[in-house]
C-alpha positions as CSV (number, residue, x, y, z in Angstrom):
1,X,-30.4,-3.6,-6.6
2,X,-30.6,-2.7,-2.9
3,X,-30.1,-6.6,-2.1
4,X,-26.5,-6.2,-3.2
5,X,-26.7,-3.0,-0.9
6,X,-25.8,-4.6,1.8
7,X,-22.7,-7.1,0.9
8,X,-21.2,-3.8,-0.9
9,X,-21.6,-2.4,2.3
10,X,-19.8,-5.1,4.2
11,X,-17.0,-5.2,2.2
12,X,-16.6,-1.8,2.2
13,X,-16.3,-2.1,6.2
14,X,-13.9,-5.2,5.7
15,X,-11.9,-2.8,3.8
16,X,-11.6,0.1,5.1
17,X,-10.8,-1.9,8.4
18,X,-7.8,-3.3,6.7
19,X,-6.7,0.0,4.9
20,X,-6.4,1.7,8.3
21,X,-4.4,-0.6,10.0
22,X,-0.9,0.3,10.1
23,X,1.6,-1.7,7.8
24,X,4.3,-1.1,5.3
25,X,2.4,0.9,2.9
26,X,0.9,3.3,5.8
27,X,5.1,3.8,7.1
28,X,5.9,4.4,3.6
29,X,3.1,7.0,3.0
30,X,3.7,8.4,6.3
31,X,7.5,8.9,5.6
32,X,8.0,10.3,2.0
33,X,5.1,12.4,3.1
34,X,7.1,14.2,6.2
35,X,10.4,13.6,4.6
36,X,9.7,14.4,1.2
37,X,6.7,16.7,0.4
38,X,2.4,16.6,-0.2
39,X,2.9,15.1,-3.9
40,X,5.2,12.7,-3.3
41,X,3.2,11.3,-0.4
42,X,0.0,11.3,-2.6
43,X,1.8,9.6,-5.6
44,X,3.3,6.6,-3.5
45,X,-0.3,6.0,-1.5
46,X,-2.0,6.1,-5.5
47,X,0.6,3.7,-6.3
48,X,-0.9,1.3,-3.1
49,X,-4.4,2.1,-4.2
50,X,-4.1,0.9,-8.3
51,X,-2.7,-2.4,-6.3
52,X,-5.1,-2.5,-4.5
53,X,-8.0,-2.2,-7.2
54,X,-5.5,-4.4,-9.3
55,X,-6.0,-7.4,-6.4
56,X,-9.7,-6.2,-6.0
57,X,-10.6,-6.7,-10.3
58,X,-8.5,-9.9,-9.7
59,X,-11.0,-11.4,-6.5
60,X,-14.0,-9.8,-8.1
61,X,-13.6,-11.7,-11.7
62,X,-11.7,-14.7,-10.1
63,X,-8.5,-14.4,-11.2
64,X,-7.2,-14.2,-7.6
65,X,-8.6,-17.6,-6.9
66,X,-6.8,-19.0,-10.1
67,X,-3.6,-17.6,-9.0
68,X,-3.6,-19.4,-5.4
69,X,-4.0,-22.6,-7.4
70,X,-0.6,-22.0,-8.8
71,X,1.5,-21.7,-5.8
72,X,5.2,-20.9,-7.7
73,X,3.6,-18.0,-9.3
74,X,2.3,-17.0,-5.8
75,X,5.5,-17.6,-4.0
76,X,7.5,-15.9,-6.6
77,X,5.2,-13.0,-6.2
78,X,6.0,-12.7,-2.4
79,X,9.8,-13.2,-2.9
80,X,9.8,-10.1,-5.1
81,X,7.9,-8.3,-2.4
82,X,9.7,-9.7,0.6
83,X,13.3,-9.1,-1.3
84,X,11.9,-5.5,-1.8
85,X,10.9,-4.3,1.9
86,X,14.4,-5.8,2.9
87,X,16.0,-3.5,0.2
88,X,13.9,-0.5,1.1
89,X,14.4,-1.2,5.0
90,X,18.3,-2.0,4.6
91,X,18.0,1.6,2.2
92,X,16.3,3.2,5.1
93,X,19.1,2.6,7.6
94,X,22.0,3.5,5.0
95,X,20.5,6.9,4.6
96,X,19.4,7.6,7.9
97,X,22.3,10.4,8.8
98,X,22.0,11.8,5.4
99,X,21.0,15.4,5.2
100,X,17.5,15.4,4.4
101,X,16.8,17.5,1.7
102,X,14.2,20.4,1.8
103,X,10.7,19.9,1.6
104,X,9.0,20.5,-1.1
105,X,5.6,22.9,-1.1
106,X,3.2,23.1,-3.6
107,X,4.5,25.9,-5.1
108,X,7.5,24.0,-5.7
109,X,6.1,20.8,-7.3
110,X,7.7,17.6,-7.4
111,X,9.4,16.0,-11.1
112,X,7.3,14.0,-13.3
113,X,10.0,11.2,-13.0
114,X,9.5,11.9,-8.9
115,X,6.2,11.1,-8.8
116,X,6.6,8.5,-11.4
117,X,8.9,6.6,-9.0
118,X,6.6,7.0,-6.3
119,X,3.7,5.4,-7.7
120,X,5.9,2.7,-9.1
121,X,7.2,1.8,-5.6
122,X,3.6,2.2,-3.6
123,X,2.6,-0.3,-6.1
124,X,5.6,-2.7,-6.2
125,X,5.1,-2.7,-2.4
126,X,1.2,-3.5,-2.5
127,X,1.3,-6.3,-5.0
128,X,3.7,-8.2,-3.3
129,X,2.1,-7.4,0.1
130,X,0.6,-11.3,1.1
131,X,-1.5,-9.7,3.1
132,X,-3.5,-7.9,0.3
133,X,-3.3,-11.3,-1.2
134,X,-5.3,-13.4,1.5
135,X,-7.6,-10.2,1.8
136,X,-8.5,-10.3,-1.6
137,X,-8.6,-13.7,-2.3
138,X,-10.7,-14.7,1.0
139,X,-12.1,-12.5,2.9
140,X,-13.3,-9.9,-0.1
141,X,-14.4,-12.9,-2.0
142,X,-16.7,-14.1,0.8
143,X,-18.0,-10.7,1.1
144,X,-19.2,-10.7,-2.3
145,X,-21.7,-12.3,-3.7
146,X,-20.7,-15.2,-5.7
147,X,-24.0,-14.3,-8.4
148,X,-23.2,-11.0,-8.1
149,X,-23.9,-9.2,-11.8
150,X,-21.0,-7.5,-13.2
151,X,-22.0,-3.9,-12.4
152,X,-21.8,-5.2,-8.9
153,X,-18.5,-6.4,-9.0
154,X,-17.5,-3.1,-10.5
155,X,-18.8,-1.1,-7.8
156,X,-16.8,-3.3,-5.3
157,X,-13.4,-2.8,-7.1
158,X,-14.5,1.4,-7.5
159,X,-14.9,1.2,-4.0
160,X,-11.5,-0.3,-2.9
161,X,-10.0,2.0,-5.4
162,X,-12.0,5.2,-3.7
163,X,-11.2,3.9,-0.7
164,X,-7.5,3.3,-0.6
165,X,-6.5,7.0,-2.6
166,X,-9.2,8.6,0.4
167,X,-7.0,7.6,3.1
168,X,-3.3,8.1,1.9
169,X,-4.2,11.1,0.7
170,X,-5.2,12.0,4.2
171,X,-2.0,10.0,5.7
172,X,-0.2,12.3,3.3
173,X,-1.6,15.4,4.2
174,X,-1.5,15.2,7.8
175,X,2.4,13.8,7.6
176,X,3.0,16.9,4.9
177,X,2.3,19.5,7.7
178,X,5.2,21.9,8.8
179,X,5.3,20.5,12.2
180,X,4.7,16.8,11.6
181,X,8.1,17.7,9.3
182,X,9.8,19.4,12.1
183,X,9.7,16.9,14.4
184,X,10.5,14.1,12.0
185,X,13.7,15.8,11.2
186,X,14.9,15.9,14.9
187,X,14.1,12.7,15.0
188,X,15.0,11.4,11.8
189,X,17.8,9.3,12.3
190,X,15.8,6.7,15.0
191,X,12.7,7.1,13.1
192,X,14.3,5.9,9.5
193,X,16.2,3.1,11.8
194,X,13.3,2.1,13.6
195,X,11.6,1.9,9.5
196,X,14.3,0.4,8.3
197,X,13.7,-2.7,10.8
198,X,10.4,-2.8,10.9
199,X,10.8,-3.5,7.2
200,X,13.4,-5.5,6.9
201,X,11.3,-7.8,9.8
202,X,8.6,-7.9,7.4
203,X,10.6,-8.8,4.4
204,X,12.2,-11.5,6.4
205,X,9.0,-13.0,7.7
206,X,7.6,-13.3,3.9
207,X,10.8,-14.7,2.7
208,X,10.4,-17.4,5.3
209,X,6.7,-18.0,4.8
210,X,7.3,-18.6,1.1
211,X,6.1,-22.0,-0.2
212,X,7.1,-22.6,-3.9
C-alpha cells in the first residue's frame, strides 16, 4: 500500500496545479458566483468537477487512451466545446448592459431547474475543455502506475473529484461575498466584455486546433 503512496501523491500535486490555474471554468465559476449567487456558483464548479472525475475514470481505466486513437470522435468532442465557449462568450457581450438581477442569498435559494442548468453547463464546458483532455490522457496517466490495482485507481479518480468540488466551492464563495458583488456590478459591463472575449479567443483557438 504506501508504495502507491507516493504516485497518488504526485498526481494529486499535478492536479491540483492544473485546477488552480485560471481558465474558462475558473471565469465561469468566478462570474455566476458574483453575478448570480453562492448556489449557482457551487452548482456550475460541481458541474466542472463530475467532468473532471468523468476524464479522470476515463485515464484511470484507459478509456482516455482509446479515445485519442479515434481522432473524429476527439475532434468532434472539441468542436462541441470550442462552438460552446464562442456561444457563451458572444452571450456574455449581448448581455453585458442588461440589468443584473438581484443576488440571490441563502435564504433565498436558487430553482432546482437553476442549479440544474448550472451543473449542465460546468460540465458541458469541462468535457470539451482539450486541455482536460491532454491532462488526463498524459500527464495523469504517467502519474499513475500502469500495475496500479483497482482500488488505486479509484482513489486517484476520488481525489480529482475531491479536489476539483474543494476549490470552486472556494472560488464560489469568495466571488459570492457582498463586496466582491459590489464591485463586479460597477464594473460589469467591461468585466462580462472582457469574458466574453477571452472566451470567444478560446473557442476560436480550439476550432482551429481541431484535426478530424
Amino acid at each position: 500500500m504506501s508504495s502507491y503512496l507516493w504516485p497518488l501523491a504526485g498526481l494529486a500535486l499535478a492536479n491540483l496545479l492544473g485546477i488552480i490555474s485560471p481558465g474558462p471554468a475558473f471565469l465561469m465559476v468566478s462570474r455566476a458566483a458574483a453575478s448570480r449567487s453562492l448556489a449557482i456558483g457551487v452548482a456550475l464548479g460541481a458541474g466542472v468537477a463530475v467532468a473532471a472525475t468523468i476524464w479522470a475514470a476515463a485515464a484511470c481505466f484507459g478509456i482516455a487512451l482509446l479515445m485519442t486513437q479515434f481522432a473524429s470522435v476527439y475532434g468532434i468532442i472539441q468542436i462541441a466545446g470550442g462552438a460552446y465557449l464562442i456561444w457563451l462568450g458572444i452571450s456574455a457581450w449581448r448581455h453585458s448592459r442588461a440589468p443584473m438581477a438581484a443576488a440571490q442569498t441563502s435564504a433565498t435559494p436558487a430553482s432546482r431547474d437553476g442549479l440544474a442548468r448550472a451543473v449542465l453547463t460546468g460540465a458541458w464546458l469541462s468535457l470539451g475543455n482539450p486541455k482536460i483532455i491532454i491532462f488526463f490522457s498524459s500527464i495523469f496517466v504517467a502519474l499513475l502506475p500502469h500495475d496500479a490495482p483497482v482500488w488505486v485507481r479509484l482513489v486517484a479518480v476520488a481525489i480529482v473529484g475531491v479536489q476539483e468540488i474543494s476549490w470552486y466551492t472556494i472560488v464560489a464563495f469568495v466571488f459570492s461575498r457582498p463586496r466582491v458583488q459590489a464591485a463586479y456590478g460597477r464594473a460589469r459591463v467591461w468585466i462580462e466584455r472582457a469574458l466574453g472575449t477571452v472566451l470567444i479567443g478560446l473557442g476560436a483557438r480550439i476550432l482551429v486546433a481541431v484535426r478530424l
